[in-house]
C-alpha positions in Angstrom: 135.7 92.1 81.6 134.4 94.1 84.9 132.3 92.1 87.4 128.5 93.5 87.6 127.5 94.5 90.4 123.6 94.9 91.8 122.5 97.3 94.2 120.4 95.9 97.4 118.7 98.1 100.2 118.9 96.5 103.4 115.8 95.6 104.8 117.2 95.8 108.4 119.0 99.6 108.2 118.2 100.4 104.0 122.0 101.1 103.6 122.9 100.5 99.5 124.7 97.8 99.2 126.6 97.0 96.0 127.2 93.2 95.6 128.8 91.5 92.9 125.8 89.5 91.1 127.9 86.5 91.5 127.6 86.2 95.0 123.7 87.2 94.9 123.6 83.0 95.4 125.7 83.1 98.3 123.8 85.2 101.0 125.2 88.4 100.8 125.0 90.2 104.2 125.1 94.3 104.7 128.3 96.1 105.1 126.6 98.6 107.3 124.4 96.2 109.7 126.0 93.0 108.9 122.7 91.2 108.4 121.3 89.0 105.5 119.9 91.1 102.2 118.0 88.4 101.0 116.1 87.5 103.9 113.6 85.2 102.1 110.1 86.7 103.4 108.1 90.4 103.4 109.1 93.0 104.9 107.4 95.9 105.7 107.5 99.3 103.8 106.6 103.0 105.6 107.0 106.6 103.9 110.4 106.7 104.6 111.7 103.5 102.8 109.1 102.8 100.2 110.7 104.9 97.3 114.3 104.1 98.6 113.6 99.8 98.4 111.7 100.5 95.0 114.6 102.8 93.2 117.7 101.5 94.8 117.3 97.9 94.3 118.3 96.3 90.8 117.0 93.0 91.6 113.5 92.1 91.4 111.4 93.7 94.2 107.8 92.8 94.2 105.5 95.0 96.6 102.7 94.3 97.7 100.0 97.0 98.4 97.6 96.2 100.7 94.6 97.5 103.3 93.6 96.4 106.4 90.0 96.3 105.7 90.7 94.3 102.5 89.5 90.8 103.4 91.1 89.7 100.1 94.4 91.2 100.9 94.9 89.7 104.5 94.2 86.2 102.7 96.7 86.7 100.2 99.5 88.0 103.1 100.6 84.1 103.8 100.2 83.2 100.7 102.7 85.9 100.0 104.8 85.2 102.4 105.3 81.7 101.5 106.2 82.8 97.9 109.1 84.7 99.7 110.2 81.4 100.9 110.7 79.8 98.0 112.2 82.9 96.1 115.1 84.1 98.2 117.1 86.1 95.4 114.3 88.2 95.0 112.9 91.0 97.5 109.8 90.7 98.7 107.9 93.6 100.3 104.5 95.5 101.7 103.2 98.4 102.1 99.8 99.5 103.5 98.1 101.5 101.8 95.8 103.1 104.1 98.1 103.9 106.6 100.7 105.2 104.1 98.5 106.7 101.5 100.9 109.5 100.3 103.4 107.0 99.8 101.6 104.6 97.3 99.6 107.2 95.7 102.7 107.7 93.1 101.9 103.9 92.1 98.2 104.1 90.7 97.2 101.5 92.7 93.3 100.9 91.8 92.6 97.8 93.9 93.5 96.0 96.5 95.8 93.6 96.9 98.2 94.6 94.0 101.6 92.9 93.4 104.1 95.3 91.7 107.5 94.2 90.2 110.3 96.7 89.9 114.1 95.9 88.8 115.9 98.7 88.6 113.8 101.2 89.7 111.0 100.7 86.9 108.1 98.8 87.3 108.3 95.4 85.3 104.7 94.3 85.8 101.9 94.7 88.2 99.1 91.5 89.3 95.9 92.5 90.9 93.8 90.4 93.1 94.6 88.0 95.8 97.1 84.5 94.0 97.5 81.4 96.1 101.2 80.6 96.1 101.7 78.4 93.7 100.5 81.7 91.5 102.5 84.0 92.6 105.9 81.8 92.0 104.8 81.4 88.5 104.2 84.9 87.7 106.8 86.5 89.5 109.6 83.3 87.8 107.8 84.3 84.6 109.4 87.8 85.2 112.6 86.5 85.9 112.7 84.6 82.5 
């Protein structure tokens, strides 16, 4: 039987990566950059890279569009950050919205903050509002069920 393999965008350089999903556990680092795929907290999306992290990755990637006039939004950012934390084999990532409209138009997004899950490209499930963290673990875990 063939190993499987998941693809990861590197959040430092977004080379593809293809890892074995066995070694997803064991830190995986990029064979372009050399640095850690999984890095355990946000990181920030732009035009360029949005479509690329959401498509290319076949783990789960949960984005989360936000505003900087959004009071709600800047309340959940720790919040979501510290879900990163404790969820390292899945990629965690922003993008805001009103400085890259074009890019999150394609998404729908009605309101502000909104969490989207993608794995494999598709969207999986999408949680609007600001969470505390303890929320956010349990939705995004109940994804990974």
């Amino acid at each position: 039987m063939s190993e499987q393999n998941a693809h990861l965008v590197c959040p430092h350089c977004q080379a593809t990566n293809r890892i074995p999903t066995a070694k997803l556990n064991a830190a995986p680092n990029c064979g372009k950059c050399g640095q850690h795929l999984l890095i355990a907290m946000p990181y920030e999306l732009n035009a360029q890279t949005v479509n690329k992290v959401i498509q290319k990755n076949d783990v789960l990637t949960v984005v989360d569009f936000w505003a900087s006039w959004c009071q709600p939004c800047l309340m959940m950012a720790p919040q979501f950050k510290a879900a990163a934390t404790q969820l390292p084999q899945v990629v965690f990532a922003k993008i805001q919205t009103d400085q890259y409209e074009q890019a999150a138009a394609p998404y729908n997004i009605r309101s502000l903050p909104t969490m989207v899950a993608f794995k494999n490209g598709k969207e999986v499930a999408r949680q609007s509002g600001a969470l505390p963290t303890d929320q956010i673990v349990q939705w995004i875990r109940s994804l990974n069920a």
